[in-house]
N, C-alpha and C positions, 0 to 999 in steps of 0.2 A: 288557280285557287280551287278549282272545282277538285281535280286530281289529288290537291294536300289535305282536300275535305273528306276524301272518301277514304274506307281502310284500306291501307298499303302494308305489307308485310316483308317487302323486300325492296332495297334501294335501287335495284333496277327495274324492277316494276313498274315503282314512281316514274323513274325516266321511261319506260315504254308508254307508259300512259299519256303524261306528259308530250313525247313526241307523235304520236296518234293524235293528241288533240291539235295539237300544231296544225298538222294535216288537214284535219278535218273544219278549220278554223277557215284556214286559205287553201282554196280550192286551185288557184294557179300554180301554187309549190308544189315541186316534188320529193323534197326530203327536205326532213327536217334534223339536227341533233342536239340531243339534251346531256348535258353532264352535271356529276353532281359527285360533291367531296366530303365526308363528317365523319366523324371520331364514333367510334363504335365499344361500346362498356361491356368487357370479359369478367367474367367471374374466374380467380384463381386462387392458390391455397401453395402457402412456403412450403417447397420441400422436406422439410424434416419435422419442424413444430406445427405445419398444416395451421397457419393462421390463413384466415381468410382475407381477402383485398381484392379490388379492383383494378383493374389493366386497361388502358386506356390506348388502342390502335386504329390507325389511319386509314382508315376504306374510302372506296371509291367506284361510281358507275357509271356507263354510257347506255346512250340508245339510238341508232340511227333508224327511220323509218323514213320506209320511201315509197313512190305510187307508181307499181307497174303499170297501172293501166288505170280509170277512173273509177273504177268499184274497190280495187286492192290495195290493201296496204301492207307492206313489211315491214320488219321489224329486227332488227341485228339489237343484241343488248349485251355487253361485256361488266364482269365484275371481279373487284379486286381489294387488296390488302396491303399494309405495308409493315413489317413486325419489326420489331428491336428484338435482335438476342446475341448472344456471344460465341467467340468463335477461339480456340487456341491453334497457335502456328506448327502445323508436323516438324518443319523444319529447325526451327531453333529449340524444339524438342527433342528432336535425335540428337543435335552436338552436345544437348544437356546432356542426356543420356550416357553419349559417348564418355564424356568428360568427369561423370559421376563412379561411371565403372570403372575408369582408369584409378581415379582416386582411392575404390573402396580396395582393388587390388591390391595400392600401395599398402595401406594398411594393415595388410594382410587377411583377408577377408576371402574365402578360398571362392572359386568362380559359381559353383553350383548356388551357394548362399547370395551371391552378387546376382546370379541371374532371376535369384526367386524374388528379392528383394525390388529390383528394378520391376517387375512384375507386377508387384502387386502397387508400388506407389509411382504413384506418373511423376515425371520431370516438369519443371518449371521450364517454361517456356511464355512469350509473350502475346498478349490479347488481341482481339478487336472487338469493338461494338459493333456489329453487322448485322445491316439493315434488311431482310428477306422481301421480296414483292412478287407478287402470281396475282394476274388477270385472265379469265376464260372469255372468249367471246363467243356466241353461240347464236344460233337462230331461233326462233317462232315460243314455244312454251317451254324448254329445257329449262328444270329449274337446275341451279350451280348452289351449294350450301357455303354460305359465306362462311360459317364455324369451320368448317372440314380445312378450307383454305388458311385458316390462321393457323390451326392446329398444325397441318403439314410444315407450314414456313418455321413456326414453332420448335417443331423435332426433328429439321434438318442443317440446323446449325450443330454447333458444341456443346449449348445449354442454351435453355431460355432463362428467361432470368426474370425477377419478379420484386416488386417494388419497397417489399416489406419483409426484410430477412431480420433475425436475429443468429447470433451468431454461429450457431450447430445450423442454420438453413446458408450461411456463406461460403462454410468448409465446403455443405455439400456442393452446393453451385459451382465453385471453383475445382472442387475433387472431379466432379461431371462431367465438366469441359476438359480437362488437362487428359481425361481417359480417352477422349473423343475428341482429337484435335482434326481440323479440316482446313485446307485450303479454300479458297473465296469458289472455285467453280465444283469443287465437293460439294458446295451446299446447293449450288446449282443441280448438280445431275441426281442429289436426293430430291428434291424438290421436285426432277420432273416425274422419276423412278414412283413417288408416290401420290402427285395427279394421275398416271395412270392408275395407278391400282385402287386409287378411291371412287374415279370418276367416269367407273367400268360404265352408266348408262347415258354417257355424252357422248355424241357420234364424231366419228373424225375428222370431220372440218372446222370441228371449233378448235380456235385460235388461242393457243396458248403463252403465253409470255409472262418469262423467270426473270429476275434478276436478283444480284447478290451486291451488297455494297457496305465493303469490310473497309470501318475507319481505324486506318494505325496506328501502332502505338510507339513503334519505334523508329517510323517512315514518315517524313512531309507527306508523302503521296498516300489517297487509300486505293486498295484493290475494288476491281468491279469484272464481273463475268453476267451474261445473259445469255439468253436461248430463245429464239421464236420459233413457234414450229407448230402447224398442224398437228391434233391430237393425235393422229393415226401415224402420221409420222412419229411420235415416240413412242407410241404402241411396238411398230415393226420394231425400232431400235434397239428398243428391253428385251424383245423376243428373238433378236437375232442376237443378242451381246454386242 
């Protein structure tokens, strides 16, 4: 009660707080951990007509604290997200593709015209609702910007997608994604591609963990790709190709 009385500006703070006082409460323990799950309010705006609306996504935090010794405390605190957005299949896009060109051939439609044409308008191809999630784990005061993390998971799908379209904000969504089609571990290896590059002043032992989980549209099964990896290990990787 003391912790949810005071001001808190981050969900894992609450939870750092929270398990510190754990600690401090019983003196015989030596770790304590606290979790904690709630729905987190985005402000976002339709693509094309820029209506404004509310986005409702899944956050989540931890905090483990533990007692080296009798005067110290630490403190591990991990935080995370889970986003809805859409994803179009490369694959069943190329034999679109494939199968379009042949047709426009028959027609007689000379190949230069065929290739400008395929160019500029993407193939149909089939969806997924895929679900993005990134948690950082980190030590002592590192703060982690829980926005920067939704945003990431956000613009490493095919589209995001947003709750109140009218119909010039549908075309575009679905025009978005069919330009930018991805497989399930695609949107994984953007996702780590740009925790590194946003979270250039988190040191490299924080613990990263991606996942990707693409529900089908034309499959019983959905696709699922993950990645755990020390930050410095994706660091090197980017840098090495």
């Amino acid at each position: 009660e003391k912790a949810i009385n005071m001001p808190v500006y981050e969900i894992e703070e609450l939870c750092s707080d929270v398990a510190r006082n754990l600690l401090g409460r019983h003196e015989y323990a030596t770790r304590s951990e606290v979790r904690m799950k709630s729905e987190y309010v985005v402000k976002r705006e339709s693509p094309s007509t820029k209506m404004q609306c509310q986005e409702v996504v899944d956050i989540f935090a931890e905090a483990i604290a533990t007692r080296p010794n009798e005067e110290d405390i630490d403190v591990k605190k991990l935080i995370g997200a889970e986003v809805v957005g859409m994803t179009a299949c490369p694959c069943a896009q190329e034999i679109m593709r494939d199968n379009a060109k042949a047709a426009l051939r028959e027609l007689g439609v000379d190949l230069e015209t065929v290739i400008n044409f395929l160019n500029k308008v993407p193939m149909a191809t089939h969806n997924q609702r895929g679900r993005g999630i990134i948690s950082l784990e980190v030590s002592g005061d590192i703060q982690v910007s829980l926005d920067t993390i939704i945003e990431i998971i956000e613009n490493s799908m095919s589209s995001s997608i947003v709750e109140l379209l009218k119909r010039a904000d549908e075309a575009l969504v679905v025009e978005r994604a069919h330009k930018n089609p991805k497989f399930v571990e695609d949107c994984v290896r953007t996702m780590a591609k740009k925790v590194v590059s946003e979270f250039k002043h988190v040191p490299d032992d924080a613990i990263v963990t991606i996942k990707q989980i693409n529900e089908e549209s034309i499959h019983r099964h959905n696709a699922f790709a993950e990645r755990v990896a020390l930050l410095g290990e994706l660091r090197e990787e980017i840098e090495n190709n």
